[in-house]
VOPAKE-852612 format. One record per atom (N, C-alpha, C, O): x, y, z. Coordinates in steps of 0.1 Angstrom, whole numbers, plus 5000, padded with zeros to 4 digits. Layout:
% VOPAKE-852612
XYZ;...
END
This chain:
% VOPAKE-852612
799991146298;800290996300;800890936288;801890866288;800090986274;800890966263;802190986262;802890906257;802691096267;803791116262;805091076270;806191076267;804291026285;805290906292;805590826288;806790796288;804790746284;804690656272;805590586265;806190476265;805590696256;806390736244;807790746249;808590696242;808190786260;809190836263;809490716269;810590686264;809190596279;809790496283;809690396269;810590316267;809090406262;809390296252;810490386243;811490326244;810590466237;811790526236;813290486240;814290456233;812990486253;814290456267;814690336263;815790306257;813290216267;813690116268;814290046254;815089956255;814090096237;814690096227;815990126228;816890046225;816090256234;817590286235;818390216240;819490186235;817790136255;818790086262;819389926256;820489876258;818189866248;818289726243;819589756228;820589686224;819089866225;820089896208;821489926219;822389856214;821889976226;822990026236;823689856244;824789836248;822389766243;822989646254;823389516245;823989416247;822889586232;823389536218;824689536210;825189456202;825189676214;826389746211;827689676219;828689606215;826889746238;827889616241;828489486244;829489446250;827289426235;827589276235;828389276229;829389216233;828489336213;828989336196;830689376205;831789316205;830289506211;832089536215;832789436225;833989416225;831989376231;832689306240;833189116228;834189046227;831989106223;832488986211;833589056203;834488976199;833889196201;835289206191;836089206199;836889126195;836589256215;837489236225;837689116226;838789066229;836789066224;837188846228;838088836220;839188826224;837788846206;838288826191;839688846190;840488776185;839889006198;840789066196;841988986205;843088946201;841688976216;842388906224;842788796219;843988776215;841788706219;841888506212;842888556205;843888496207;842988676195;843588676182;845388646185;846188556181;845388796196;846588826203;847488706209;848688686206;846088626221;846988496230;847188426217;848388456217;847088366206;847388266195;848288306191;849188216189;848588456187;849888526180;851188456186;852088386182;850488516201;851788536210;852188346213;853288296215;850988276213;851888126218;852188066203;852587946204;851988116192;852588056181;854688146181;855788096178;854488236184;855788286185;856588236203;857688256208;855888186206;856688156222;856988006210;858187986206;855787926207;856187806203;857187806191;858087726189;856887916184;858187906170;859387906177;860287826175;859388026186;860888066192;861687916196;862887876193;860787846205;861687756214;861987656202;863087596201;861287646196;861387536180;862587566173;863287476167;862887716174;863887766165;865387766174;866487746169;865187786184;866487826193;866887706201;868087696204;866087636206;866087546215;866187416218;866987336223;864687406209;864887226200;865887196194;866687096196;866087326181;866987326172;868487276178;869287246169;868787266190;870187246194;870087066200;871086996203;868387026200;868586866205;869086776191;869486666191;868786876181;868086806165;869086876157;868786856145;870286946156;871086976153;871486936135;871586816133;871586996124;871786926113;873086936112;873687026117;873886836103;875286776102;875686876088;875486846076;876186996094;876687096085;877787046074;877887086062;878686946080;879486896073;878886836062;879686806053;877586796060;877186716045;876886836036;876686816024;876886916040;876787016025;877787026018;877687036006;878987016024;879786976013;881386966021;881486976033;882686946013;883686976020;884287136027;884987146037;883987206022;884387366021;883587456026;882387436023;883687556033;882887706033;883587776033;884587756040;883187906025;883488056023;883288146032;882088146032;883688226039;883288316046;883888446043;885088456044;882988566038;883688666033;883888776052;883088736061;884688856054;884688896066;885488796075;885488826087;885788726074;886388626079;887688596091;888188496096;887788736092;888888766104;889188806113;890188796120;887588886111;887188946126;885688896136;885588766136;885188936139;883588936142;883188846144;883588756152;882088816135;881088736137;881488646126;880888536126;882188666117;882588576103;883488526110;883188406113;884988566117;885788496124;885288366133;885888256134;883988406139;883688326150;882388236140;881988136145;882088246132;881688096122;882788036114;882587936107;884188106115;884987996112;885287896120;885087786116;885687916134;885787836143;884387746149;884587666157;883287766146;882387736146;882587616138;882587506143;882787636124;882287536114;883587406116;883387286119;884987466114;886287426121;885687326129;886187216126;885087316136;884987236148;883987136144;883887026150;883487156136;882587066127;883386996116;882686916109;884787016112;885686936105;885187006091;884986916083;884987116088;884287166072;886187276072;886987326080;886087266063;887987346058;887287456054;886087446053;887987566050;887587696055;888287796041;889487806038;887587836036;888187976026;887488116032;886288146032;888588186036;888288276044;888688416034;889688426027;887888506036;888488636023;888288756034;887488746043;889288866033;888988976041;889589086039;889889066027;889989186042;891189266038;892489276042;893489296036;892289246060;893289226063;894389116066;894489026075;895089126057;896188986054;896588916071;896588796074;896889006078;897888996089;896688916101;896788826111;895588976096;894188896111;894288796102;894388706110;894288736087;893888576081;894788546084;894488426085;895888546086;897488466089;897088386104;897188266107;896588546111;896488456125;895388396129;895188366141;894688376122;893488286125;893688186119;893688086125;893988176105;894788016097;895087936110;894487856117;896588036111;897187956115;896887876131;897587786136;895687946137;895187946149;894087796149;894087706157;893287796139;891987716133;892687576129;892087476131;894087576121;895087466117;894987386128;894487266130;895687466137;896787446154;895187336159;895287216163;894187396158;893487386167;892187256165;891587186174;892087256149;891087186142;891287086136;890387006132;892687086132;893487006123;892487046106;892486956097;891787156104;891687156089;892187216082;893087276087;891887226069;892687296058;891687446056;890487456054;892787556058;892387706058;893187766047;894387746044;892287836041;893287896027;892488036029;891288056029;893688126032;892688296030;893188356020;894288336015;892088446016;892388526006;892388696008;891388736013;893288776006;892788896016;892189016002;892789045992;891389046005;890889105990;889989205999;889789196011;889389305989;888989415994;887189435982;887289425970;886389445987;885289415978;885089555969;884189585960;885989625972;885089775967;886289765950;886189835940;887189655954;888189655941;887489535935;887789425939;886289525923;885389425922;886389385912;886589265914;887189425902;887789305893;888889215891;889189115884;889389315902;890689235911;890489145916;890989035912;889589165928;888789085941;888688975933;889488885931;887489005927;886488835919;887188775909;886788675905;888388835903;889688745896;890188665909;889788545910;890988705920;891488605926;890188565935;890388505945;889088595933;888388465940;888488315933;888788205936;888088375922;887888285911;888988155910;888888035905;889788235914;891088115915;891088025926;891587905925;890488085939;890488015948;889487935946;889787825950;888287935941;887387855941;887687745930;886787665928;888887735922;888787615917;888987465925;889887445933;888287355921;888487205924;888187225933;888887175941;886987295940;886587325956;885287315954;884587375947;884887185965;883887135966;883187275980;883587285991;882287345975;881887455984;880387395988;879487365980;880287386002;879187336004;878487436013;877287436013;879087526021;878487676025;879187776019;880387766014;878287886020;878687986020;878188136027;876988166028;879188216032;878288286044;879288416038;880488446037;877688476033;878388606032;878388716041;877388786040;879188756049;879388836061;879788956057;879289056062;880788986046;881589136052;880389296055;879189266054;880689366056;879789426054;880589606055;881789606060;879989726052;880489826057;879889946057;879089966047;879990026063;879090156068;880090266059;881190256055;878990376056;880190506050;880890566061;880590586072;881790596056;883190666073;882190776079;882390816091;881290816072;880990926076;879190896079;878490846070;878690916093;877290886089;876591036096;876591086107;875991076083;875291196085;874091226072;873591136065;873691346072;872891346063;873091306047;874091356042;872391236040;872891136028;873791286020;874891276016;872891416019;873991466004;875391536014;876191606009;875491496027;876991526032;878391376027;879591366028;877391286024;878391146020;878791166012;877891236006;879891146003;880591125991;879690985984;879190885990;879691035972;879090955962;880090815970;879790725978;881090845964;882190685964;881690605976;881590475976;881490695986;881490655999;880090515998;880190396000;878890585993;877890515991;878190415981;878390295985;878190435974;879190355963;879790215969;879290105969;880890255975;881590155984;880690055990;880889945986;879490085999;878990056010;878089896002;877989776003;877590035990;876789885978;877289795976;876789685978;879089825970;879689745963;880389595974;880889485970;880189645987;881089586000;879789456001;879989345998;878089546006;876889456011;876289356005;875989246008;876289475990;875389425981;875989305966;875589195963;877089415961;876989295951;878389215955;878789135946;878889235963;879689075971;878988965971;879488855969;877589015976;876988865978;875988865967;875688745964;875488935962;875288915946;875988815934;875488735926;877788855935;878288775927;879088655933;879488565926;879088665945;879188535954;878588425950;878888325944;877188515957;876588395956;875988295939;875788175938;875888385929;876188375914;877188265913;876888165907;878388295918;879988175914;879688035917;879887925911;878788075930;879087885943;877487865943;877187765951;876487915937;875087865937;874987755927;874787645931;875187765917;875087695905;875787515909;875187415906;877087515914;877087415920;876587365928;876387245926;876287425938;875287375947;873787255943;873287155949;873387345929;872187325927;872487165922;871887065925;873487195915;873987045903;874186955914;873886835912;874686995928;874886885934;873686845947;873686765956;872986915944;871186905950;872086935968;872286845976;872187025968;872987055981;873687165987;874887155985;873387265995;874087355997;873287436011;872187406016;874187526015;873887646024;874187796022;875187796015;873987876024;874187986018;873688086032;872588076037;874488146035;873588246054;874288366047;875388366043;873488476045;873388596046;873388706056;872288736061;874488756060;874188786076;873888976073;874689066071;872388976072;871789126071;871989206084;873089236090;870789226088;871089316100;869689306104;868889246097;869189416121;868189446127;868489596118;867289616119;868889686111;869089786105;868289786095;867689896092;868089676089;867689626075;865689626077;864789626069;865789636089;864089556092;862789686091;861589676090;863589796092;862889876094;863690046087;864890036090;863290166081;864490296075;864690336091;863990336101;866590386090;867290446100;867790536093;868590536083;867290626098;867790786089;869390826095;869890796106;869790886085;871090896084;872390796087;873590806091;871490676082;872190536074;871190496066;870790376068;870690566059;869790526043;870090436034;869290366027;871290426034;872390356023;872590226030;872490126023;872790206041;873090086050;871990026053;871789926046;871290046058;869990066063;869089996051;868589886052;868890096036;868389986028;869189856022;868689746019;870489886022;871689776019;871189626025;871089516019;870889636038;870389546046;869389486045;869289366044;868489566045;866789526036;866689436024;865789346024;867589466011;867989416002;868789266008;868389176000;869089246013;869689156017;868789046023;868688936019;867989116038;866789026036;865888986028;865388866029;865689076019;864589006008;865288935998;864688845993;866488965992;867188845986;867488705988;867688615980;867388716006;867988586008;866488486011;866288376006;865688566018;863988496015;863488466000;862888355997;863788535995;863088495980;863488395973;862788305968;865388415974;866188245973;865588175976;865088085969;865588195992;865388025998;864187915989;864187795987;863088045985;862087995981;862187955969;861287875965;863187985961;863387975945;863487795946;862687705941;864587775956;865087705957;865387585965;866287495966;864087615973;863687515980;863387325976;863387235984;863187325963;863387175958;864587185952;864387155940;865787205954;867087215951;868087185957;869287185954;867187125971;868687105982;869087185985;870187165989;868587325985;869887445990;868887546000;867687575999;869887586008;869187636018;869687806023;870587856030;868387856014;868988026020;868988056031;868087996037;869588136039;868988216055;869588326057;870788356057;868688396058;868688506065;869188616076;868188666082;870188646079;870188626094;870288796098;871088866092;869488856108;868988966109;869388996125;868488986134;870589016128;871088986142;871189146148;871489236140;871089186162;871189296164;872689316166;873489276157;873289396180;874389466184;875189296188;874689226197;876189246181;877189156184;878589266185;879089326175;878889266198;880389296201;881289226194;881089106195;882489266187;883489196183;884489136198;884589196209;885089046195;885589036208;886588906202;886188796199;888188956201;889188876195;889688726199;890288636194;888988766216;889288636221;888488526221;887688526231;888588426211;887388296210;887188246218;885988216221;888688186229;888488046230;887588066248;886787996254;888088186251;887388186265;885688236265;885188266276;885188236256;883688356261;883388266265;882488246256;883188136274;881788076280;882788126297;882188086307;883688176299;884188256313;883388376317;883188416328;882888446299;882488606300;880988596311;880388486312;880688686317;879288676324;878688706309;879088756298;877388646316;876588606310;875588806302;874788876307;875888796294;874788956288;873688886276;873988866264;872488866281;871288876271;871088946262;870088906255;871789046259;871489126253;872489136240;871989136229;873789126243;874889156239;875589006238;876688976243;875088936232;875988806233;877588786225;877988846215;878288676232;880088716224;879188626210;878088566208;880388656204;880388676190;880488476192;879388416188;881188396196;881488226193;879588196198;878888106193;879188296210;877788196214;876788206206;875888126206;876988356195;875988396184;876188286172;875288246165;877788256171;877688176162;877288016164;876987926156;877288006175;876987836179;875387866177;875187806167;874387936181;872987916183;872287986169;871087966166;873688106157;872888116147;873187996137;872888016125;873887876142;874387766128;873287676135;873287576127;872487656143;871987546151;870487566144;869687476143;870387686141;869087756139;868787716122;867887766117;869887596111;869887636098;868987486101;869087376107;867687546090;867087416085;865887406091;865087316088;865487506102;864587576111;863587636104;862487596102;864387786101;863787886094;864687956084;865887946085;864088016075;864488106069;865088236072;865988306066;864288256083;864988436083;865488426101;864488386107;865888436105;866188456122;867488536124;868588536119;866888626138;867888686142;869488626147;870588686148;869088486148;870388396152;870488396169;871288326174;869688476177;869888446188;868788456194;868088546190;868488396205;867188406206;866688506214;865488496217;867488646223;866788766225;866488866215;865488926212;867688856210;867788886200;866288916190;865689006186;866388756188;864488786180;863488826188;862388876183;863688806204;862388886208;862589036209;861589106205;863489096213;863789246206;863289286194;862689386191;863689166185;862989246173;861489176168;861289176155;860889146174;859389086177;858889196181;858189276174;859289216194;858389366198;859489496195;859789586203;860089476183;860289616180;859089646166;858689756162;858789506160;858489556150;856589566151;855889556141;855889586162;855189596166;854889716168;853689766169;856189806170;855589936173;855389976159;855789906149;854590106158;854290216147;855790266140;856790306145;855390236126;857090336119;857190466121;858390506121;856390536123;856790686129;857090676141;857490776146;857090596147;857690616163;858790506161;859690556168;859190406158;860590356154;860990416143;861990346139;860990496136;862290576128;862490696136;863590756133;861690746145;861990856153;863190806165;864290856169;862590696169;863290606179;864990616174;865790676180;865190546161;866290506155;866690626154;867690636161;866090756145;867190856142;867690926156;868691006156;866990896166;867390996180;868590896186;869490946194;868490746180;869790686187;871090736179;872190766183;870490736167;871690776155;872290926162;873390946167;871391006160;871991136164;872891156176;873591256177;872591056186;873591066201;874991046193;875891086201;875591016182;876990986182;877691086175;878891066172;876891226171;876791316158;876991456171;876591446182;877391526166;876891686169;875891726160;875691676149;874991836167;873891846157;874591956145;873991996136;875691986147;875792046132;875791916118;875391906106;876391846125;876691736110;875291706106;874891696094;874591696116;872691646106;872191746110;871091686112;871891856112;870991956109;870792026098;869892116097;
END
């Protein structure tokens, strides 16, 4: 009888330390959850704050100053914040390589905006050439944005010791210190005149390593954390860094029709990225510029980095034969 005893009070110990356990587990599930639902409606609420509101409350780009810079300026997404700003009555210095795309956008943004367009066609990887005739253009120029866009991939994307040094080289000299010494020329004024904008257009590349674009891939990263750290330098300065960390934007030459294009969530034209990433300045610091855009990369960056760099290099590799990366 003793030792029945023993054995139900035993039991009943066990089962109280066990009904203990799962109270304790079910209090960290609460936790865990509360934690989660808060995460998730502080980013529902940032999002619509950033994308949405941001277009009732709109800030008047034109007071930063008379002028913006746009390096890349003739194609893409730099093309399509010229006409963007254009339309906002801001005059335009546009730099790119190709002379013949700035001729026809001048003279397209003139026709169309009545402002003053001056291009410069320069090539970034030629730094002392380039940044002499920038220099020239920026005289008596009241620069109140500046967006540095161009950007460039090596010709060749495969495993890093198959790239030519130059190649990498290039890629630095195009991402990185363009807007290094850009932003160096037209910050300083800015500051003196307690006033400025400055958009950095990085990448979803930058957010996370994409193997066999190492060089790109960190190029971009650098970019984000340059332009966050600004903003912060400089935040009692009047000047406003941003970030802009946008996924897959199709180039697409023709501006004036995309609200005809059907509608792609995913893939927005290049004029609707730039209407909703200039709407977004004064918001935040860092944003994708569109708003699927940021939820794509919301729940991308949620997953595990071994399983998004695996993710990445398996998309990278679809465009490769496996000889070039094996």
């Amino acid at each position: 009888m003793a030792k029945v005893d023993s054995f139900n009070l035993l039991f009943n110990e066990m089962s109280k330390s066990a009904k203990r356990l799962e109270e304790l587990l079910a209090l960290i599930g609460l936790l865990y959850i509360g934690k989660q639902a808060i995460t998730l409606t502080y980013h529902l609420i940032n999002g619509c704050r950033i994308h949405f509101f941001s277009k009732l409350w709109p800030q008047n780009l034109s007071l930063y100053g008379e002028w913006a810079v746009i390096t890349g300026g003739s194609d893409g997404i730099g093309k399509a914040f010229a006409y963007a700003l254009a339309k906002r009555n801001v005059n335009l210095l546009l730099i790119a390589r190709q002379e013949e795309k700035l001729i026809n956008v001048a003279s397209d943004l003139v026709t169309k905006f009545g402002v003053k367009v001056e291009i410069l066609s320069a090539d970034f990887v030629e730094r002392l050439q380039t940044y002499k005739k920038i220099d020239d253009k920026l005289v008596n120029k009241e620069i109140g944005i500046l967006i540095n866009n161009v950007a460039a991939l090596p010709l060749t994307l495969s495993l890093f010791h198959r790239i030519s040094r130059n190649e990498h080289l290039g890629v630095l000299d195009v991402n990185l210190a363009s807007m290094l010494v850009m932003t160096s020329k037209i910050l300083p004024s800015m500051v003196e005149r307690r006033k400025g904008l400055i958009i950095n257009v990085s990448s979803t590349a930058g957010l996370f390593p994409i193997p066999f674009m190492a060089t790109y891939s960190s190029s971009k990263a650098y970019m984000d954390f340059f332009s966050r750290a600004l903003n912060y330098e400089y935040r009692n300065y009047g000047v406003t860094v941003q970030s802009l960390v946008p996924n897959h934007v199709p180039k697409d030459s023709s501006v004036g029709d995309y609200r005809k294009r059907i509608l792609n969530f995913f893939k927005p034209h290049t004029m609707t990225f730039a209407e909703n990433a200039l709407s977004t300045v004064g918001y935040t610091p860092q944003t994708s510029g569109y708003w699927m855009h940021d939820m794509v990369n919301w729940f991308s960056q949620s997953i595990p980095d071994c399983i998004r760099i695996r993710l990445a290099a398996y998309f990278v590799r679809k465009h490769f034969s496996e000889s070039e990366i094996d």
